[in-house]
N, C-alpha and C positions, 0 to 999 in steps of 0.2 A: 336792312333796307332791301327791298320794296317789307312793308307792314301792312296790318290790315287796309286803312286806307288806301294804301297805291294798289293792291292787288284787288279791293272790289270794283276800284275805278277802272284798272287794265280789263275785268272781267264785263264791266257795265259796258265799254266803250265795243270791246273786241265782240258781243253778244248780238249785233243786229246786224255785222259783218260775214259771221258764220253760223247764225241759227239755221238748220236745215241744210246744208251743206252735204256733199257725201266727199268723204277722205276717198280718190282714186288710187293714192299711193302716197309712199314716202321715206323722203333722202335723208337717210341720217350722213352727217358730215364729221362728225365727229361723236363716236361709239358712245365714249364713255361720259357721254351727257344724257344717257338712256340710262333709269335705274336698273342695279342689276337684278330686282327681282322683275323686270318689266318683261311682259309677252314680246315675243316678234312681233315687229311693225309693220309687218308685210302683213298680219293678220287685220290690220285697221281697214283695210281695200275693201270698199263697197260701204261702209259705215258711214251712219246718218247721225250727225250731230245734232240732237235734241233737246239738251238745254248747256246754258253756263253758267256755271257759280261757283261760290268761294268758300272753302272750312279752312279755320286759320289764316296761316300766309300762303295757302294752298289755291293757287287755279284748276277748276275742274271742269272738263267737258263730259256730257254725259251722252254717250253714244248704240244707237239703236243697231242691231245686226242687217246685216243684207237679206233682201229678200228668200235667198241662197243656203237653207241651214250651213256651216260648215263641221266636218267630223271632230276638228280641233277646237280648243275654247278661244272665244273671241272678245276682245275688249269691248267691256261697256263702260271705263271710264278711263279718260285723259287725262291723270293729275301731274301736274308740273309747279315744280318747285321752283321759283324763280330764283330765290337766293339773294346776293349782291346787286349782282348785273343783270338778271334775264328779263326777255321781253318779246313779247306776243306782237306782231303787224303784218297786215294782209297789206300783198302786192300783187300788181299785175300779172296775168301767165306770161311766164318768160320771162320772168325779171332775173337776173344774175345773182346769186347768192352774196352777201356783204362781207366784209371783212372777218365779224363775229357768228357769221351763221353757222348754227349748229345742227337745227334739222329742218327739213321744209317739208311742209302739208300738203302734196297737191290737191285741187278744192275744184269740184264742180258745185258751180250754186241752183238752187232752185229753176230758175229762166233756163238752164245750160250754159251758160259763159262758166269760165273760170277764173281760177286766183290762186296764189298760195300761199299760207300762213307760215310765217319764217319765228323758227326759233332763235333769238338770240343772245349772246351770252359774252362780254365781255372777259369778265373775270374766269366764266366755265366751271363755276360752280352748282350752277343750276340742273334741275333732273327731270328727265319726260319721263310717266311710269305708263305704259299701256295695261289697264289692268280689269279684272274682274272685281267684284266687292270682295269675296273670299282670298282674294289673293292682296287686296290694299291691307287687310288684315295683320297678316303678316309682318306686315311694315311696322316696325316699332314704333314710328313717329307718328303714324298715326294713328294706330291705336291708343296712343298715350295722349293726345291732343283731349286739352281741357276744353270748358263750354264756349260757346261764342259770349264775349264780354257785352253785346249790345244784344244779347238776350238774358241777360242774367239781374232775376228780381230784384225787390226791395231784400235785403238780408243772406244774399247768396254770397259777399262775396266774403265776406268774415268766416266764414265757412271752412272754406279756402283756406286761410292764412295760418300757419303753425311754425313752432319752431323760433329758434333766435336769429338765422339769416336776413340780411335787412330788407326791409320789405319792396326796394327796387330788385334784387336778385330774384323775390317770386315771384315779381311784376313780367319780368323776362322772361320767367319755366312757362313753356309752351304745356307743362302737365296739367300748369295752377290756371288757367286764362291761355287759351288760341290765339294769335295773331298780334299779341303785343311785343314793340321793341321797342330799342332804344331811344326813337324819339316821342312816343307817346307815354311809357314810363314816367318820365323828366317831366314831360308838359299835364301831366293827370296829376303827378305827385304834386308839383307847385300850387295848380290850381286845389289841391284837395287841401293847401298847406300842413303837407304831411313831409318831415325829411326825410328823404329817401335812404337815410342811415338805420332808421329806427325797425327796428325786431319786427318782423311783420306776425308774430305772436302776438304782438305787446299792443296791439291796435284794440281801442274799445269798438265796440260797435257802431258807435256814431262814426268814429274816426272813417271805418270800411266801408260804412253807406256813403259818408261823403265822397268816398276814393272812386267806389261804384259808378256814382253819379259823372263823376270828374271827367274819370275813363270813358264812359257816354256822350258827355257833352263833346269831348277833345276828338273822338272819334268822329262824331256826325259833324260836327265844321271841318273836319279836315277829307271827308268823303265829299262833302258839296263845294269845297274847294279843289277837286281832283284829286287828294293827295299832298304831298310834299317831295318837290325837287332837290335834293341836295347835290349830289352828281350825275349819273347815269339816268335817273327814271322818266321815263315816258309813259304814257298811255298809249294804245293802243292805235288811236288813232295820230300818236307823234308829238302828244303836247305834252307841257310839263304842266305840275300841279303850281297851287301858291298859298299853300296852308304856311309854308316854311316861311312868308313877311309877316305871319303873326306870332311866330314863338316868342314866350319867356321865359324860360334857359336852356334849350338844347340848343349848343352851341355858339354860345353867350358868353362863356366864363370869363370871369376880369372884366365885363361892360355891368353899367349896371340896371339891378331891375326896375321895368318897366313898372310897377306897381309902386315901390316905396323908396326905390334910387338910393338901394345899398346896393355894395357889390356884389357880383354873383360869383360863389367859389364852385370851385372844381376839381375831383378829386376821380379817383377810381372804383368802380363797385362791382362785383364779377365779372371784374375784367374789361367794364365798358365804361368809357366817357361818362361822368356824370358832373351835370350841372344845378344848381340848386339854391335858394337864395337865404341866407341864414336868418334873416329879421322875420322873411311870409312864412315858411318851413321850420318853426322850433319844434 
């Protein structure tokens, strides 16, 4: 959490607040919420943020240089790693840093007024990277990021699938499919009625176009719903999503399901919560 849905919504929301914007400067509050491969952040000063958008569970701003060549390299992308906790929100000039803030944007906007984009991070797991494309490269995680799932055709995603691990553990590999977690796993596998126990080798074709389709559908209602609020997540602009009043099993287990009112069991699968209904999922 946040997953594809909460992080295109923080990106939709956060985009018409800081399109065109120039970074003046910026507080880091706490160091080691800046990746360590990331540039100095003092090199962002004078940079014009030009677009926002999202790979994976990645937020990314895409940043034009200052008028100003400078001799050193300069960040043309913002990618932040939200993590658990993290969270993008424009405030006031002058507004006091909160409890969880970790770094602040200061922001002149287009007219000249300003604002400033607060990073924040409860848990402090999340990562600001100030970067060049040569140097995101580097970054394991992102060079290994699979395709975007809501671009992925008729037949791609069987492809994908190898192996005897169950096919919720490669629903989670960020290598096999970008931006899927634990709760669109659950809610893709149910509606695909596929158990999320079964060898994601062992899927026929039809089985992975259905899953395909699943992962799509589960996705685009849970984006035109903002997302899903479980604890911490907000948009951008402070609200929470309400994808989370129509689950049927993430986080369910022992109620029963809403489709055919057996129980829903729950067990563990690399490591993470899994909910699943044994009568719709044989």
């Amino acid at each position: 959490m946040p997953e594809l849905p909460e992080v295109e919504t923080v990106v939709r929301t956060l985009r018409p607040q800081v399109l065109e914007c120039c970074i003046e400067r910026v507080d880091v509050l706490r160091e080691r919420s800046l990746h360590p491969l990331s540039l100095p952040v003092e090199r962002l000063a004078g940079t014009r943020i030009s677009a926002a958008r999202r790979r994976g569970k990645l937020a990314l701003l895409d940043l034009e240089p200052p008028a100003v060549a400078a001799a050193l390299p300069v960040p043309s992308i913002l990618a932040v790693h939200l993590r658990m906790t993290g969270r993008f929100m424009v405030h006031p000039e002058g507004a006091a840093p909160l409890k969880h803030t970790r770094i602040i944007f200061h922001l002149q906007r287009p007219d000249g007024s300003r604002a400033q984009l607060f990073f924040d991070d409860v848990r402090s797991f999340g990562l600001v990277f100030a970067a060049t494309p040569e140097l995101l490269e580097l970054w394991d995680f992102w060079r290994s990021l699979g395709p975007e799932p809501l671009d992925m055709g008729p037949g791609s995603l069987g492809q994908r699938l190898h192996g005897r691990r169950a096919i919720k553990a490669a629903l989670l590999d960020q290598t096999v499919l970008a931006g899927i977690g634990n709760i669109y796993a659950d809610e893709s596998l149910f509606r695909a009625g596929i158990d999320p126990r079964r060898p994601a080798g062992e899927l026929a074709e039809a089985d992975a176009e259905r899953l395909r389709l699943a992962l799509q559908e589960v996705l685009r209602e849970s984006i035109a719903q903002c997302g899903s609020s479980i604890r911490d997540y907000r948009d951008a602009n402070g609200n929470v999503g309400a994808f989370q009043n129509t689950f049927f099993v993430y986080g369910r287990g022992g109620q029963l399901c809403r489709r055919c009112g057996t129980e829903l069991e729950k067990g563990r699968i690399a490591g993470r919560a899994t909910v699943f209904c044994p009568q719709c999922q044989k």
